[in-house]
N, C-alpha and C positions, 0 to 999 in steps of 0.2 A: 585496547590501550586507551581510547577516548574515553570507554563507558567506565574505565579504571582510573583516570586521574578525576572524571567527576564525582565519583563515590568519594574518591580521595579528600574531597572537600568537606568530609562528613557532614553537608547536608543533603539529607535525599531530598527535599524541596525543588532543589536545583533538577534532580534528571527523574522526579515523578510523572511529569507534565509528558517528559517526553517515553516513557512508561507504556503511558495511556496511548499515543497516538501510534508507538509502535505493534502493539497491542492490537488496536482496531484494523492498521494495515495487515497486520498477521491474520485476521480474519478477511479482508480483504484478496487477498490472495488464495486462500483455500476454496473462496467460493469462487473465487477466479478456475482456481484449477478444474473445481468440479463443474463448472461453466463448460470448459474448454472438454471437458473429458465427454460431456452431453453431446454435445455439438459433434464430436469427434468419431463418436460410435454410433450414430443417426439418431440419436435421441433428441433431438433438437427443440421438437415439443414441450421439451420437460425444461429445458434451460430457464424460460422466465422464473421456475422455481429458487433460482439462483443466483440471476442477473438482477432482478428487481433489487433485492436485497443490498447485493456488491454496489450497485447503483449509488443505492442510496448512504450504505456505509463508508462508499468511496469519496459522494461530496461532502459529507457531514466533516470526516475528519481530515481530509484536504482542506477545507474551513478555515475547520480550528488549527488545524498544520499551517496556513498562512496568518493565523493571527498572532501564534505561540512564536513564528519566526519574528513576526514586525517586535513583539516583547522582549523574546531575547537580542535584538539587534538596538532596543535601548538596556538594556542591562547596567547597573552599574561597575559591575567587576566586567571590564575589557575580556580578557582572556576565558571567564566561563562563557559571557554572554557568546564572543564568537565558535567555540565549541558547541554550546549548545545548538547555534544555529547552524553551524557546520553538520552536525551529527543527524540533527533533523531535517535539514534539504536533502542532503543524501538517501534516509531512508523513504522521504518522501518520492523522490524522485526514482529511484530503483523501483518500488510499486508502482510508480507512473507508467514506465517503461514494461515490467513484464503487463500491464494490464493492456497496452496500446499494442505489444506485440501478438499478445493474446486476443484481440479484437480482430486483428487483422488474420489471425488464422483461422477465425470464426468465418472473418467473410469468407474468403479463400474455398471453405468445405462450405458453406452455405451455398455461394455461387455453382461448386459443381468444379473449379478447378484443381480441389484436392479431394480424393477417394474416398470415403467416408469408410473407417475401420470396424467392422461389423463383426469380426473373429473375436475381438476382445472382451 
């Protein structure tokens, strides 16, 4: 319904920005998963092939995800600017979360407190 009344504005300008940042969290997250999949089946050696990556694509567009927020929170049109920035704390913050959940499951089997799944 949000990403529907901003289209509705016929200008894509307004929700291209947040496009991109959706975009790069969506990769984000895949190398999250394949992170967490490494880690999980004792491959754990092989995670930096992964993590570096996420690392680095995770502060770059967190960055620009709090810069795009500070922009649209001076917006001239009240109502897109706080949509947009509505729209994009959220999916920022939902990435935050599975990554920091997914951190902590890393430790978890790195320490030895969760069984590492070797069958899979």
């Amino acid at each position: 319904l949000g990403w529907g009344s901003l289209v509705a504005t016929g200008s894509i300008g307004t929700i291209w920005p947040m496009f991109g940042i959706a975009n790069q969290l969506l990769a984000v997250l895949a190398l999250c998963l394949i992170t967490t999949l490494l880690i999980n089946t004792g491959r754990a050696k092989y995670a930096p092939v992964t993590l570096v990556p996420m690392l680095f694509v995770t502060s770059t567009t967190m960055s620009a995800g709090v810069i795009m927020v500070n922009n649209f929170a001076s917006h001239p049109s009240r109502l897109t600017g706080m949509l947009n920035l509505s729209l994009t704390v959220f999916v920022m913050a939902s990435v935050g979360f599975i990554v920091v959940w997914s951190a902590s499951r890393w430790i978890l089997v790195l320490r030895g407190a969760v069984a590492v799944k070797t069958d899979v």
